[in-house]
N, C-alpha and C positions, 0 to 999 in steps of 0.2 A: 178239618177243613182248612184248606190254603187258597190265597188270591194270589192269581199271576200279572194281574195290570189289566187282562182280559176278561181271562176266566177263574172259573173257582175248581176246585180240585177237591174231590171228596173219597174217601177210603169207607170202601165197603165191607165191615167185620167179618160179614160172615156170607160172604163170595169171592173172595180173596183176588178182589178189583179195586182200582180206582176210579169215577168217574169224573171226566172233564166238563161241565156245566158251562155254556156262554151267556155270559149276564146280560146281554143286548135279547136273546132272545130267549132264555131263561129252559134252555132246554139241551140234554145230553149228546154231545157232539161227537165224544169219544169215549170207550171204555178199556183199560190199559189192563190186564191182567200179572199181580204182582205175587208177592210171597203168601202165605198161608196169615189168615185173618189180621190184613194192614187193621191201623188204629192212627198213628200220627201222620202229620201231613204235614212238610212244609217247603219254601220255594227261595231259591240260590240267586237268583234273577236271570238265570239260562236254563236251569233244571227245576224237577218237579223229585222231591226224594219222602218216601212212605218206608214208616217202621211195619215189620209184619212181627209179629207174634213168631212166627218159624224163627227167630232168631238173626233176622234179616234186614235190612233195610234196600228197599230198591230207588234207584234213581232214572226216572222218567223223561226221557227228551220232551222239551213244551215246544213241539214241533208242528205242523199240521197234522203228521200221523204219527203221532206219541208212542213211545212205549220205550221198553227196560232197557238201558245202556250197561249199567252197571248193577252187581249184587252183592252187598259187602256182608260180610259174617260178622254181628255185635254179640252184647250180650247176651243171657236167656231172659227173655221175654221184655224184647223193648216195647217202647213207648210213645212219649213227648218227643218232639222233634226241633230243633231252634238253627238257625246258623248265624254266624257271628261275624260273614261278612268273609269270611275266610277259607273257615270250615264247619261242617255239618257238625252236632251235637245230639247224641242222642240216650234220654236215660232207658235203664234196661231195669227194668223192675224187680226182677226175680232174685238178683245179685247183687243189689244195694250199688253199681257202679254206674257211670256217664260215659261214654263211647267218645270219644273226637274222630272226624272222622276227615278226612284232608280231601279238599274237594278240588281234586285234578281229572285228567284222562283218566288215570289208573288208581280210582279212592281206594283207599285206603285205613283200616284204624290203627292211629296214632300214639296215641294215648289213651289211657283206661283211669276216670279216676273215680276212686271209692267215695262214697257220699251216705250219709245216713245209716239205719240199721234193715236188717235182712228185710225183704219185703216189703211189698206194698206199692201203692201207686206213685209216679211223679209226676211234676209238670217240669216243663224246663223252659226258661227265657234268656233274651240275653239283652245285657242294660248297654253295652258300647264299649263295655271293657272288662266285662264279668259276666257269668253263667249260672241261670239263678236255681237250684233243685227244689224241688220239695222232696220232704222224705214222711213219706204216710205214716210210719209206722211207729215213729217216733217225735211228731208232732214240731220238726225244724224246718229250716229251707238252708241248705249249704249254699255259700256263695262261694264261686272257681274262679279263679284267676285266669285268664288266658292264657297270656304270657307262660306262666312256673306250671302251669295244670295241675295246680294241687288246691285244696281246702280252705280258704283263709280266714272265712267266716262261717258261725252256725248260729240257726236265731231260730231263738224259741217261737212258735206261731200258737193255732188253735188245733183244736181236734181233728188229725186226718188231714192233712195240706193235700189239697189234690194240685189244679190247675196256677199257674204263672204267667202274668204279663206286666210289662212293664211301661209305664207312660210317658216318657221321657227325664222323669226323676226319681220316682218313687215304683218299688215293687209292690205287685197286689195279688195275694196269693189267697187261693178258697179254702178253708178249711168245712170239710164238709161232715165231720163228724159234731162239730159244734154251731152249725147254720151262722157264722161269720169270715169275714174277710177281712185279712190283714194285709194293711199298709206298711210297708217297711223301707221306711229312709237307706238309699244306696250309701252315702257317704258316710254316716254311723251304723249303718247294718244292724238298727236298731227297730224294732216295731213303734211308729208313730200314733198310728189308730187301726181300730178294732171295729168295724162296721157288721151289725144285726142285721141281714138280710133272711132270705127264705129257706124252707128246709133241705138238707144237703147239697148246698152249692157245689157245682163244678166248672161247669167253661167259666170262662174269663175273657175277655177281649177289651181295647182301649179304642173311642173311636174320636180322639184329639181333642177331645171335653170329658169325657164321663168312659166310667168304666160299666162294665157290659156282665153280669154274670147271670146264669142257666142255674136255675134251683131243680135240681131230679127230685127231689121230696114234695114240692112242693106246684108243680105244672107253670112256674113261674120265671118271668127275669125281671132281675132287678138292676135299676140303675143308678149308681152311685156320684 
């Protein structure tokens, strides 16, 4: 799920759509037809860009009658979705890599950078100057450099990091294999706290006081 200032934008798994949602009147105004089972969503401040599973990410005019401008070939089996202001980010699950993706007329992937061990889920965020992975399989979060696109940080988390947001200091990442969330200081790229929440946490959201996680184990969210 992604907010445009308007509307909200939701990626349908397993219709291989996106829907446009208006929050004034809480009801589906448009449905965009994308790659084969979208999962990430997120918003450029002119585009609407959805990871598919096909190995694709599409990018969405937020138009009055939206739909697919561009289709760029990433990974196998992307994912999380983040941009840094610049360019699109996208982790690809299957290959242990992070996609950059240049966000012009004619996108583009840029850069490929390796991150964590084979498989498994990521999230991806971005702090203002850095691009935060999780890597599932292997129980870290790589921090990316923008700038050099390469690895400079790896921090130990919990069990299964799935989902990544960031609150304007501190990264907060779910580990859902051990039902807590880890805090982790940007400027030591060190884990600060270790928060017991509900069983297998995943989403994550920050909403400029408190952070926001989805326990799938548990039917719950908790607020941090």
């Amino acid at each position: 799920v992604a907010f445009d200032g308007s509307h909200i934008w939701v990626a349908n798994d397993g219709s291989g759509t996106v829907s446009e949602v208006d929050v004034a009147t809480h009801t589906v105004i448009n449905t965009v037809t994308v790659g084969g089972n979208p999962v990430g969503v997120a918003f450029d401040g002119s585009h609407i860009w959805v990871s598919n599973v096909s190995d694709t990410v599409s990018e969405i005019s937020d138009t009055a009658s939206p739909s697919v401008i561009n289709t760029v070939t990433v990974g196998s089996d992307p994912g999380a979705v983040a941009f840094d202001g610049s360019h699109i980010w996208v982790s690809n699950d299957a290959n242990n890599t992070v996609s950059e993706i240049a966000d012009t007329a004619t996108p583009s992937v840029i850069n490929t950078v390796t991150v964590g061990s084979l498989g498994g889920r990521r999230g991806v965020a971005f702090d203002g100057s850095h691009i935060w992975a999780s890597n599932d399989s292997d129980n870290t979060v790589s921090e990316i450099d923008v700038a050099s696109h390469s690895v400079i940080n790896t921090v130990t988390v919990g069990n299964n990091p799935d989902a990544v947001a960031f609150d304007g200091s501190n990264i907060w990442v779910t580990n859902s294999g051990s039902s807590t969330v880890s805090e982790i200081n940007v400027a030591s790229a060190s884990v600060i706290n270790t928060v017991t929440v509900g069983n297998g946490p995943q989403g994550v959201a920050f909403d400029g006081s408190h952070i926001w996680v989805a326990n799938s184990g548990s039917n719950t969210v908790s607020i941090l």
